[in-house]
N, C-alpha and C positions, 0 to 999 in steps of 0.2 A: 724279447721273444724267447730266449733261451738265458735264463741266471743258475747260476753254480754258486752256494754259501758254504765252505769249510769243507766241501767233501771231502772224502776220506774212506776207503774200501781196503781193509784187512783180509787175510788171507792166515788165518792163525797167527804164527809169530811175524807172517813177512806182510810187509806194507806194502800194495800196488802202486797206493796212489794216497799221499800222506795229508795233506790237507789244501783244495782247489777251489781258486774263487774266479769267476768266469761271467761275462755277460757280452752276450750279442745280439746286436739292436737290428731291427725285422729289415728285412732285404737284402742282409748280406751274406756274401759266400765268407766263410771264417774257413782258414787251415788248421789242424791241427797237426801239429807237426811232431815228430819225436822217434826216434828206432823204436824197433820190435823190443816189447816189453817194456814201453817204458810210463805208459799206462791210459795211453788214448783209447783201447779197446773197452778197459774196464769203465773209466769213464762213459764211454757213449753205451756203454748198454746197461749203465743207470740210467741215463737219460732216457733209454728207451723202453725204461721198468722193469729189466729183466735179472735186475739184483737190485737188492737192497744195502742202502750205505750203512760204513758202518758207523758214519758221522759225519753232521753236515744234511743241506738240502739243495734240493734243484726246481725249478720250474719251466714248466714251456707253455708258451702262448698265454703265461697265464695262469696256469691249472701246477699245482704243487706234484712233483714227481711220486712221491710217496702214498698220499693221503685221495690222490687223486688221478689213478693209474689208466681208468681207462677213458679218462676225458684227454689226457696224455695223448693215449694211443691212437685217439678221433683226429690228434692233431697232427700226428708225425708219418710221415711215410721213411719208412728204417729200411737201411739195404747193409746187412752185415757181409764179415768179412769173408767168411766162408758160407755159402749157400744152396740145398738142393733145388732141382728140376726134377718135376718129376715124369720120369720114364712111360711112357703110353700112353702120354696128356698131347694131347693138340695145343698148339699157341692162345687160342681162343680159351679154350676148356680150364688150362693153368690159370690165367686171366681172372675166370669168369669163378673158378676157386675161391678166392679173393678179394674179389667184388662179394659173394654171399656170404663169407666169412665177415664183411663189414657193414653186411646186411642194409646191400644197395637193394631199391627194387628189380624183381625180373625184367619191365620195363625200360628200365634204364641203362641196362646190365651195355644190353646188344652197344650202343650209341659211345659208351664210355670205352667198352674195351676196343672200338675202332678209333676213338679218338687218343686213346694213350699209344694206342701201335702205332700211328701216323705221326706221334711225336716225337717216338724212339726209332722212325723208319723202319718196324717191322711187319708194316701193313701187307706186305707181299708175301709176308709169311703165317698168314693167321691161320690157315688150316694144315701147317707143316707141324711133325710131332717133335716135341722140345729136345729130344735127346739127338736129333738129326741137326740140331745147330749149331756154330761153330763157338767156340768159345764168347766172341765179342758181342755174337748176337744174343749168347745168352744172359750175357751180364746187363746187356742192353733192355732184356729182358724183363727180368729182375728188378731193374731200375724201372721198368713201365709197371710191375706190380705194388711196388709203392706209392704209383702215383693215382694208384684205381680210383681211393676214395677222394681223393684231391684234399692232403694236408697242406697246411700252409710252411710245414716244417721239415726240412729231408734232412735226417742224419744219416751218412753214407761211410762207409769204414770200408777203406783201403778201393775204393770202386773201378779203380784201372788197374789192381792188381794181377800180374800176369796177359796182358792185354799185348800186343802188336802195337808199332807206333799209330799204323792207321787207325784199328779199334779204340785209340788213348785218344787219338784227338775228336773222333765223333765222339766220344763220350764227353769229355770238353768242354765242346762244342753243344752238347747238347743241354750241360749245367749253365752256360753261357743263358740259354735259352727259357728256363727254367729260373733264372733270379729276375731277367725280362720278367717274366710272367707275375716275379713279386714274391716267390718264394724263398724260405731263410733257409740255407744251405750251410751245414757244419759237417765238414771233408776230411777224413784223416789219413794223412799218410805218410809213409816212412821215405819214398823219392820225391826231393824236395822239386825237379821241374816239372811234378806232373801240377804244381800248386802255384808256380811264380808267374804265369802269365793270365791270372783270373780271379785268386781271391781279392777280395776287397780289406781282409785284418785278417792277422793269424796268432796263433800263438805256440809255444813250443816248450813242451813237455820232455821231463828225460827224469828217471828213476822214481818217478811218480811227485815229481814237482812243477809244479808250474814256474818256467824261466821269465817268461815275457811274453804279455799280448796285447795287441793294438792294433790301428790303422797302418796298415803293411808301409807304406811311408813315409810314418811316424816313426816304425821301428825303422827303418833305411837309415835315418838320421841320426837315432838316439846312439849306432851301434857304430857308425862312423870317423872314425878317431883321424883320416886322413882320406885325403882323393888321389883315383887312380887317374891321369891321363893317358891319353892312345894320340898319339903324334904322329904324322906322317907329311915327309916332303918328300920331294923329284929329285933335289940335289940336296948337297953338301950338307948331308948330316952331322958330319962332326962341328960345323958350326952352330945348327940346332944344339945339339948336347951342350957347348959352352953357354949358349945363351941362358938353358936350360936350369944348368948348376950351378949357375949366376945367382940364380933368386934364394933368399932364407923360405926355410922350412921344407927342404928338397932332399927326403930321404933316400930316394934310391934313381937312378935312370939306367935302365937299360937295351939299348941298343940292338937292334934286329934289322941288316939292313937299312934301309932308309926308314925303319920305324923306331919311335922313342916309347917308352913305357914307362910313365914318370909318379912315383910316388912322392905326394907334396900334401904339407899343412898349410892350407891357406884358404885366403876367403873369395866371394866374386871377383874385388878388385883386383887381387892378384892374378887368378886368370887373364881377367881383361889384360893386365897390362905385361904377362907372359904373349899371349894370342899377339899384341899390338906390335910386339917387339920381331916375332916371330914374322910375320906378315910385313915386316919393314924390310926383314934383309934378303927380301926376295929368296927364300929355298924355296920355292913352288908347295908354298905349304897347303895339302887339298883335306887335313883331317886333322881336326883339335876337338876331342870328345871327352868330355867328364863323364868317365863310367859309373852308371850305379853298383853298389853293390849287390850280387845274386842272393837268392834264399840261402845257398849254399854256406856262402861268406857269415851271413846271420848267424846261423846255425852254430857255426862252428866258435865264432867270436862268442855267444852265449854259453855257449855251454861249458867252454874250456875251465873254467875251473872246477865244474862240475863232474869232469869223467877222468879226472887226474887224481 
């Protein structure tokens, strides 16, 4: 649905984004992950044909980004990172902008912009003027203008930025709703939880190179060099601990209470037969959790040699 070949966007002598090979296969929400600057902007608005590379090509749906920009544009609903509303427009009016900009019919105009506001729940506010609404509704907004003409493709840059935790998670919640529907979702953004509990692959971006991208737990594993356990019994934790650093491959445990925090290399069996041992000597043991690693963790293991 979305392929990236070599791209490459200069800026005179400074490079944004040095050479990016990218492909995301239709249905899935993709993160794009990386701090300010380090060149997911520039990227996504090649993709949405608003520069041209300065090497390398891209396609969506299909249609060559370059050679064929505004079959691109038939296909993408784009929500950039900074955006106006415009001031004197009624909800409907901004809408209905948009819709004739993409030159839907009059007929259809009405039926469309009631069913995109009933997606974004701002159907209560169709005849309210845009600049009276609150930050969330307007991005919420926003996000209902891309969807006028019905692309199969949303590229969305930075789209909870600034948001309230409530406004973050209807927004969420409503991309949730939106890949339901079968649309390919390419999200970028610099707060890695606004992305860990939704995309389906990500990748991650920093000084204009591409680190690593994949099925988000395919990356969990590639980046895993050890497991964390979370240990908890009722009693006699210092005999949990012994049992604990009993086993090889047991880098670190520490101690919180009647909680353990165990850093260990090892495989299922080893687990099992930590849990068996654990569960023998009666501590009232009520929590043995192999934690995954966060986006967070990803992140940082990726990139470390890269910002050193």
């Amino acid at each position: 649905m979305i392929e990236i070949s070599g791209f490459g966007k200069d800026y005179g002598e400074f490079t944004a984004v040095e050479s990016l090979d990218l492909k995301i296969e239709a249905g899935e929400i993709f993160g794009f992950i990386g701090p300010n600057g380090a060149g997911k902007s520039t990227t996504i608005r090649f993709l949405a044909t608003l520069l041209r590379a300065s090497r390398g090509s891209g396609s969506v749906n299909g249609f060559d980004v370059e050679r064929n920009p505004m079959d691109v544009r038939r296909s993408v609903g784009y929500m950039p990172d900074m955006f106006g509303v415009y001031d004197g427009m009624r909800v409907w009016e901004f809408l209905d902008f948009f819709a004739v900009a993409y030159q839907i019919p009059r007929t259809q105009r009405q039926r469309i912009i009631g069913e995109v506001l009933e997606l974004v729940d701002l159907k209560h506010k169709r005849n309210d003027f845009v600049n009276g609404l609150s930050r969330g509704m307007k991005q919420r907004l926003c996000l209902a203008k891309t969807l006028v003409h019905d692309p199969p493709v949303l590229i969305l840059d930075e789209p909870a930025s600034g948001l309230d935790p409530r406004a973050r998670v209807l927004v969420k919640e409503l991309l949730k709703e939106l890949q339901r529907m079968g649309k390919t979702i390419l999200i970028s953004s610099h707060i890695l939880t606004e992305l860990a509990d939704f995309c389906s692959s990500i990748g991650i971006i920093e000084r204009g190179k591409l680190l690593m991208n994949g099925p988000i737990d395919i990356i969990y594993r590639q980046i895993r060099s050890h497991r964390n356990l979370d240990i908890r019994v009722l009693r006699h934790v210092e005999v949990a601990e012994q049992i604990v650093s009993g086993y090889q491959g047991v880098r670190s445990v520490e101690v919180d209470g009647l909680s353990l925090l165990v850093e260990i290399d090892t495989d299922e069996a080893g687990l099992e037969a930590i849990l068996r041992e654990l569960v023998e000597a009666n501590l009232g043991l009520y929590c043995f959790a192999d934690l995954e690693p966060s986006l967070e963790d990803v992140f940082m293991s990726v990139t470390q040699g890269i910002v050193n």
